[in-house]
N, C-alpha and C positions, 0 to 999 in steps of 0.2 A: 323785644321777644318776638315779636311780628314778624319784622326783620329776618332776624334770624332762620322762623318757620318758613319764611319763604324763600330765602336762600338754600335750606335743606331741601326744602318740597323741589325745590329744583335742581338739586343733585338726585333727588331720591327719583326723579325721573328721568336724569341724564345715565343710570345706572340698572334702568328698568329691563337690561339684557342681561345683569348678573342676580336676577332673583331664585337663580339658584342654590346649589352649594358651593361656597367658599373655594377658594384655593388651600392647598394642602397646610402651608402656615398661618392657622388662624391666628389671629390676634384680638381676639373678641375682647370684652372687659369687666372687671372683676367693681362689686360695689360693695362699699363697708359701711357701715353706723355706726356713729359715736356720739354720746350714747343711743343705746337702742332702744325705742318706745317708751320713753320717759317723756314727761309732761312741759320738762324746759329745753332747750332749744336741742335738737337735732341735726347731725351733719351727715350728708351724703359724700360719699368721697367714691369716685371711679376710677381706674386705672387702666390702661392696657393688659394684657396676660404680657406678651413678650414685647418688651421696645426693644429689640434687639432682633427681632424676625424680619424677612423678606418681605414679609403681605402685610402692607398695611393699610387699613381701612381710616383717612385722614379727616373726615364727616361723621366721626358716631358721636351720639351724646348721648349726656345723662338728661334724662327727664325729672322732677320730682315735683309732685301736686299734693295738696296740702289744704284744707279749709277753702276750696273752689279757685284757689293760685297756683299758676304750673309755672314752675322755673326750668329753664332749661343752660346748660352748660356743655359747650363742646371739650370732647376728649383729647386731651395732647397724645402724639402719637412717641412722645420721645421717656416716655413713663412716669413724668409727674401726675397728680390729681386734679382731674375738674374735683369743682367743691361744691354741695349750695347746702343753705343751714336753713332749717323751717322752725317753728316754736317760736316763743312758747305757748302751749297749748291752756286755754281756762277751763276746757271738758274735754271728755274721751274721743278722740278723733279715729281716723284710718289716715296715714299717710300709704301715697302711692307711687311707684319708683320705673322708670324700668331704663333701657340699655336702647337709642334707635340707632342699629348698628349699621350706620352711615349705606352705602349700597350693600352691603352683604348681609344677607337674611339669616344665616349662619352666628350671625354677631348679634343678632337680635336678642334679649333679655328681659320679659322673657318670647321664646315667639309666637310671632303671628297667628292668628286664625289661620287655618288653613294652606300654612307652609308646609309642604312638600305632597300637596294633592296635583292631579294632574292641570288643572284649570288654572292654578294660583295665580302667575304669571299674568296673565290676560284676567283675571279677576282685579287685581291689582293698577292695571293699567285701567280698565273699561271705568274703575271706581276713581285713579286718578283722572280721569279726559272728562267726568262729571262734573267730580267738588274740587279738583285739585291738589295738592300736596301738601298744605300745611296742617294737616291730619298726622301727620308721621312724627311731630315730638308734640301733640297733641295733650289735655288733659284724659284725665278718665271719664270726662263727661262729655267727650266727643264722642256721635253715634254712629263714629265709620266700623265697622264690624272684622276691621281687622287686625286690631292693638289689642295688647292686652298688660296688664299690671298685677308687680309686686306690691304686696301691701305689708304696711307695718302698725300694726295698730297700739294707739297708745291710750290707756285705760290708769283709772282711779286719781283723774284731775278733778282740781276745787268746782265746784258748779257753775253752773252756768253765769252767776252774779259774779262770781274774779275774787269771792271772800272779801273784807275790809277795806284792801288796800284798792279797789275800784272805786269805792267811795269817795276816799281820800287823794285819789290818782285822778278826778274829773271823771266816776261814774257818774254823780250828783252834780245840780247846780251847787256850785260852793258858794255861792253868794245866797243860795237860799237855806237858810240855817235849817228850816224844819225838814226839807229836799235831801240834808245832810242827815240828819238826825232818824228820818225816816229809812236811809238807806243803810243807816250803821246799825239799826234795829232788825230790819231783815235780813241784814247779811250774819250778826249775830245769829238769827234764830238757824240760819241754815249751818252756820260752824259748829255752835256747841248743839245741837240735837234740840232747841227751843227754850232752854234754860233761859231765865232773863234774871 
């Protein structure tokens, strides 16, 4: 993934003269969920708008971060799907998504701080020639101040303990019968409401 970021960070600085607007055929990209904010595994799926246009932006990807893990996936420009699947979730998360829309700021998903003020350009530049590029398919817990994230938040997951099946999955030492027995007791209490 490294790799990667720093391959982008260095297109996204080979391309730091189109921080403008787009050419007339955009081809930005479209991102779907399946299923959406549900607790078992989630997929991102990205596409092109037109694989059949003139302008194509051959460098954008899908970001998606997740429980402090950011995956990233470059976009085919011939309209297949990047893919990445996050989950499943044991408590209520925020997943975070967005589109780094290779050099064109126009494809960005969603955009920038500060895209389309008069500075942006040389904002962008003065903060790449600092920290660099691999800021740009970044998590949400990078503190470059010019990314920004979709979020998808997923709610009404088993607690924090993963319910019974932790226990018996190596939450516990299995070899320690009371380590077992103790952990199938509080997971108990937190399933049924404290019933025993």
């Amino acid at each position: 993934m490294k790799r990667t970021a720093a391959v982008l960070g260095a297109g996204a600085l080979a391309f730091a003269a189109s921080w403008g607007p787009a050419l007339a055929s955009h081809n930005g990209a479209v991102v779907t969920t399946a299923p959406a904010g549900e607790c078992g595994e989630t997929t991102f799926e990205a596409t092109i708008n037109d694989p059949a246009g003139t302008h194509k932006s051959n460098n954008m990807v899908l970001v998606v971060s997740a429980e402090g893990n950011t995956q990233t996936a470059p976009i085919p420009v011939d309209g297949s799907a990047a893919s990445i699947t996050v989950g499943p979730f044991t408590s209520d998360t925020t997943i975070s998504y967005r589109v780094f829309g290779g050099g064109e700021r126009d494809y960005d998903d969603p955009s920038w701080n500060g895209y389309g003020t008069a500075t942006f350009g040389a904002d962008i530049g003065a903060y790449g020639n600092e920290n660099g590029y691999d800021w740009v398919v970044s998590g949400p817990e990078d503190p470059n101040p010019f990314t920004t994230f979709n979020t998808l938040d997923v709610e009404g997951c088993p607690g924090v303990g993963g319910g019974i099946e932790a226990c018996l999955g190596g939450g516990a030492d299995l070899l320690n019968l009371d380590a077992v027995l103790g952990c199938l007791e509080a997971e108990l209490m937190l399933d049924f409401g404290g019933l025993s």
